[in-house]
N, C-alpha and C positions, 0 to 999 in steps of 0.2 A: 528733753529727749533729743537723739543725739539723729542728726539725717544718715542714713546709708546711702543716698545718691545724690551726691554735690552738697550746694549750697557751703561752699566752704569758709564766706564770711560768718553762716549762722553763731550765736553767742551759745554755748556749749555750758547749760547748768549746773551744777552739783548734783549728785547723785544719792542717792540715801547713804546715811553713815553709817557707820559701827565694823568696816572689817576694812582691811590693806586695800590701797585703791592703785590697780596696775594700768599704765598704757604698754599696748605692743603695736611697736608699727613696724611696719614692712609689707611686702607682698608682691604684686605685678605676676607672678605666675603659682601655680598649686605647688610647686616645689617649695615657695617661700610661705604659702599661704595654709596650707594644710599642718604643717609643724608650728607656725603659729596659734590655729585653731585647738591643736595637739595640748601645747604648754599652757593653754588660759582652759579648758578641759580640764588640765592635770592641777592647776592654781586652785579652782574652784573644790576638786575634790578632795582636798587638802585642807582647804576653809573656806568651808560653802557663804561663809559672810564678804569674799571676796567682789572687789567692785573692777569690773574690765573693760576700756573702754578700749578700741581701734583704731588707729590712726594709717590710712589709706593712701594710696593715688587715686584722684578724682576719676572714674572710668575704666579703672584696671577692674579685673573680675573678683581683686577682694571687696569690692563694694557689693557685690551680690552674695557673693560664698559665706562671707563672715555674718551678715543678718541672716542666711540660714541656719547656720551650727547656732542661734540663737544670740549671738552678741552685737554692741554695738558700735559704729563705726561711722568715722568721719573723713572726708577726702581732703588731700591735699591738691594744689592745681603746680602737678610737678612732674619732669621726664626727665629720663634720661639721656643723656649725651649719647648723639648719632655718630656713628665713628664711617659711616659709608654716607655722608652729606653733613656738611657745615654747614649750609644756609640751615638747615632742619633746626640747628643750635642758637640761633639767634636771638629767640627768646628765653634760653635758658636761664643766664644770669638774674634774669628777671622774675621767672618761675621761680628760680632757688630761692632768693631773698624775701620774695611775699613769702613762699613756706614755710621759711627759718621764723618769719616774725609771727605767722598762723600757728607754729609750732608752741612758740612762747607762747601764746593767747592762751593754747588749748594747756596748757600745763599750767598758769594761773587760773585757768578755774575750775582744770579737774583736780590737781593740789592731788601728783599721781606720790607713793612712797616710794617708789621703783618705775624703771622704763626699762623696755625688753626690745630689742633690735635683731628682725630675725632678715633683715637683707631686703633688698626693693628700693623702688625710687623713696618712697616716704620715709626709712630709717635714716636718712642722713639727716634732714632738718630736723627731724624730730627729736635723736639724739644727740645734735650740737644743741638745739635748744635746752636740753636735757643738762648739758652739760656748764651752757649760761649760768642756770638756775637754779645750780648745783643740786639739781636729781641724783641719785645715786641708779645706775644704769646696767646693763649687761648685754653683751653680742652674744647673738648664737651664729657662728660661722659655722654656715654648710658644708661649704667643700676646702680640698687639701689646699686651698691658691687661694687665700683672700685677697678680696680689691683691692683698692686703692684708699676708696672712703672707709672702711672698714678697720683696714691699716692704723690710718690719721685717728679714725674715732677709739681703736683698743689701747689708745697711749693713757685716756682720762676711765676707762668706763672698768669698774672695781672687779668683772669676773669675764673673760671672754669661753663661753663654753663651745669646743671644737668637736668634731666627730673623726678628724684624723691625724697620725702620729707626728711631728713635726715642724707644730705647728707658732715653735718658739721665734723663728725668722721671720712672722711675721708680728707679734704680738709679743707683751712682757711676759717672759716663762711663769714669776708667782701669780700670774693672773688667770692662766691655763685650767678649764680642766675636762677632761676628754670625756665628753655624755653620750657620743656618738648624736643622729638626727632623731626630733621625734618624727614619727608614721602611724600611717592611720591602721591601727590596729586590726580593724574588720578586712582590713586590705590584704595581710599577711596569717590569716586567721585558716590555714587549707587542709587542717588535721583533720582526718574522713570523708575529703568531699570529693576524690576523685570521682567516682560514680554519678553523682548528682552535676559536676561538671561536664564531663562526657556527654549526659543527657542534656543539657543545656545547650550545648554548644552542637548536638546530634554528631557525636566521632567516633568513633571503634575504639574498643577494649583494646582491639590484638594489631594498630598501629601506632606507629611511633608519632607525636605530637611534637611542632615547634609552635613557638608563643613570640608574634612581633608584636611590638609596644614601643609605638614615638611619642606617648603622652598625647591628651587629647588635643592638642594641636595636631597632630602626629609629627612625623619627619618625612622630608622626600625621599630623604638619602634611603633610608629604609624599605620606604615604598617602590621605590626603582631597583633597587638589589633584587626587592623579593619580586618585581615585575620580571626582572631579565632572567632570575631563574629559575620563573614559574615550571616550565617544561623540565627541569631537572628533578626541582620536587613532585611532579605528577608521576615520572618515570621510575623514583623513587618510592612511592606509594607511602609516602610523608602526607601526614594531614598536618595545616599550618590553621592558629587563629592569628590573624590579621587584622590589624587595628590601624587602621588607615591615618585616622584623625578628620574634621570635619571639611579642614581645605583641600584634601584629597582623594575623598569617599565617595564623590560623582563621579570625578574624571575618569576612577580609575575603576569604577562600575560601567561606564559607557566604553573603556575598552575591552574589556572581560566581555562584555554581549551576557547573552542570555548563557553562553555554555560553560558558564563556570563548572569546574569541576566537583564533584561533592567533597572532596580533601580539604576544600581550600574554601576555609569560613572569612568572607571578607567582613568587617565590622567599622564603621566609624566611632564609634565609642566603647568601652568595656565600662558595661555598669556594673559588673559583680567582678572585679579585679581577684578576688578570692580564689573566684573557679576558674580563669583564666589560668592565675597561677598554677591551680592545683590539677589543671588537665596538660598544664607541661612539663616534656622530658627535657626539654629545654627552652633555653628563652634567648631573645636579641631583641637589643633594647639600645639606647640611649646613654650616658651617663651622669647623667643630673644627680645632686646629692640625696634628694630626697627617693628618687628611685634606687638608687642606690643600698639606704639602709632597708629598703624593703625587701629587697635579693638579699642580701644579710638572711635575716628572717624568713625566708621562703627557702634557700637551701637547696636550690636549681642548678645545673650547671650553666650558664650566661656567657653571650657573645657581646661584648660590647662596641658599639660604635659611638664613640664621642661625638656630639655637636661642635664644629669649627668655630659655629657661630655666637659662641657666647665670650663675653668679657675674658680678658687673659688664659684664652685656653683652659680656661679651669674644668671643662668636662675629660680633655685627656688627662689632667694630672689626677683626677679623681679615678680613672679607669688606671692609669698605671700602679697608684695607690695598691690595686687587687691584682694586676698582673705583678708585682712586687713579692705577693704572699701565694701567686700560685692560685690565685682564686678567680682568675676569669680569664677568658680568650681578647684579645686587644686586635679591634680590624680597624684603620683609619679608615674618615672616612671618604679620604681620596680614592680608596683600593677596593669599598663594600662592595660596587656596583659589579665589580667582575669575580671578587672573592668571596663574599659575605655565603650565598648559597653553597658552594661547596664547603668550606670549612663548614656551617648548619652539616652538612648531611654527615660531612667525617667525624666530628662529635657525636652524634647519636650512635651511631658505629661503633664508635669506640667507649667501653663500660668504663675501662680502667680511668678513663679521663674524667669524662662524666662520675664517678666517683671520687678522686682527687680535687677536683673544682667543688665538689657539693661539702666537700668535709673543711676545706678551707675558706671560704665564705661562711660559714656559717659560725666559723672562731672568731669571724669579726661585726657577728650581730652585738649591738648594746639597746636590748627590747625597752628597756624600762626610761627613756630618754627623757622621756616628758614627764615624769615623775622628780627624776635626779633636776634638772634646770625648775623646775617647777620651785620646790624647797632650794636650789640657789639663790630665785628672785626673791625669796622668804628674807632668806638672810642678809642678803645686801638692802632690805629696803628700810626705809625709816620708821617703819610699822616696826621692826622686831626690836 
């Protein structure tokens, strides 16, 4: 039995025989961790004798998420490189190396036919071990900009499958193949539920709804935009669901008082992402990959604000990605805090946009992701 939290020297046994035995490691936030959950979902109902084990950062939140969608999972004692403190880095070296060699343990004695690398601190040691042991392997890169380690690891691993076009500069082109991200299906699921949204969220039929979403951390940048133009949306008669995130849904409750407006649903979490979707005329969000192919599939008109703060800028080249085809609005987010509300309200305003952005996004949904990578890892593993 495999621990889901720590114990990362434990001896890690064999698992019952008779079908393909997969590791997927990756994870550190739901963008890496949910399309994981996605593809060992889509493994098993392809060949339910499928054996999947998890391979984690000791503490990151795949160690709780993944023993719920029922699978099991193991931590590694590993981080990533701080690029705003060096001292922070100092143990690194050391982390990596005990990893890379817990890696190898953990691949003699689950004896995986294939390893799957969906991004996170754990897919690097996992899959250079991977690649020791000559595993036969496979990256699912998220977004238009892959890393560094990703780079280095796509030169050995037999199928790198990407979700966006151009992805040959980083990776060998016959290695390529374009699945788009998987997503949580129930997430993207909004055929028929305006009504039943509307009443969930208590808003009017006969106003216009915007939808903010920083992912459940939330975003500041977000939360400050829609702070500075609360009085424009009031004055507007815009009702907004507001999705704060859990480090900012006090503060920004004890500023608001008691007279928050009835337009303007403040939320720290959205547990039916469905209805959120499906009660917006529009939406501003973030541009993380995995949010990302979910606006695909929801078919919304979307403001994007990119995160500055992630590795190689890859949430703006992932948002340029759609302002490329026409399919979303691009606010940096140096500019949100004085821009992001007015552009929200010239949008809804305007149909002909709001329809042009809904018809172009939705050309670059690919629904069935976790299916297609699913039967990838089939065939690259040493089971087939």
């Amino acid at each position: 039995m495999v621990e889901s939290k720590g114990k990362p020297n434990q001896k890690l046994p064999l698992q019952g025989a008779g079908g393909p035995r997969i590791i997927i490691s990756g994870g550190g936030t739901g963008g890496h961790i949910f399309p994981a959950i996605a593809i060992a979902n889509a493994l098993k109902a392809i060949d339910p004798a499928t054996e999947i084990l998890f391979v984690g950062a000791a503490g990151r939140m795949e160690m709780e998420k993944v023993p719920a969608a029922g699978y099991k999972i193991i931590g590694l004692e590993i981080q990533g490189i701080q690029r705003k403190s060096i001292w922070k880095n100092i143990m690194f070296p050391v982390k990596l190396m005990l990893s890379v060699r817990r890696s190898v343990d953990i691949i003699k004695d689950f004896k995986p036919d294939a390893v799957v690398g969906v991004g996170g601190y754990a897919s690097g040691p996992l899959l250079y071990a991977a690649s020791v042991r000559k595993i036969p392997y496979l990256i699912q890169e998220q977004n238009s900009y892959a890393g560094i380690t990703n780079k280095w690891l796509g030169k050995h691993a037999k199928k790198i499958c990407v979700a966006f076009d151009g992805m040959e500069k980083f990776f060998p082109a016959d290695r390529i193949i374009k699945t788009g991200n998987p997503i949580r299906k129930d997430s993207v699921n909004i055929a028929g539920k305006q009504m039943q949204a509307l009443e969930l969220f208590k808003l009017s039929a006969f106003k216009k709804t915007i939808l903010v979403t920083g992912g459940s951390l939330g975003a500041g940048t977000l939360n400050k935009s829609i702070m500075a133009g609360l009085d424009k949306l009031i004055a507007a008669d815009v009702q907004v669901i507001w999705q704060t995130g859990k480090f900012y849904y006090k503060g920004i409750i004890e500023k608001l008082g008691e007279s928050i407006n009835p337009n303007i649903k403040v939320l720290e979490f959205l547990n039916r992402m469905d209805l959120a979707y499906a009660a917006a005329d529009v939406i501003i969000s973030r541009a993380g990959a995995g949010t990302i192919a979910e606006l695909y599939m929801v078919k919304k008109p979307v403001i994007l604000v990119p995160s500055p703060n992630v590795a190689e800028d890859h949430q703006a080249k992932n948002a340029l990605a759609l302002v490329q085809e026409h399919a979303a609005v691009f606010i940096p987010d140096r500019d949100a805090e004085e821009k992001l509300v007015d552009k929200a309200i010239e949008l809804l305003n305007d149909k002909d946009l709001q329809k042009k952005l809904s018809t172009n996004i939705a050309k670059m949904a690919m629904p069935n992701a976790d299916e297609v990578i699913a039967k990838e890892v089939f065939k690259i593993s040493r089971w087939s």
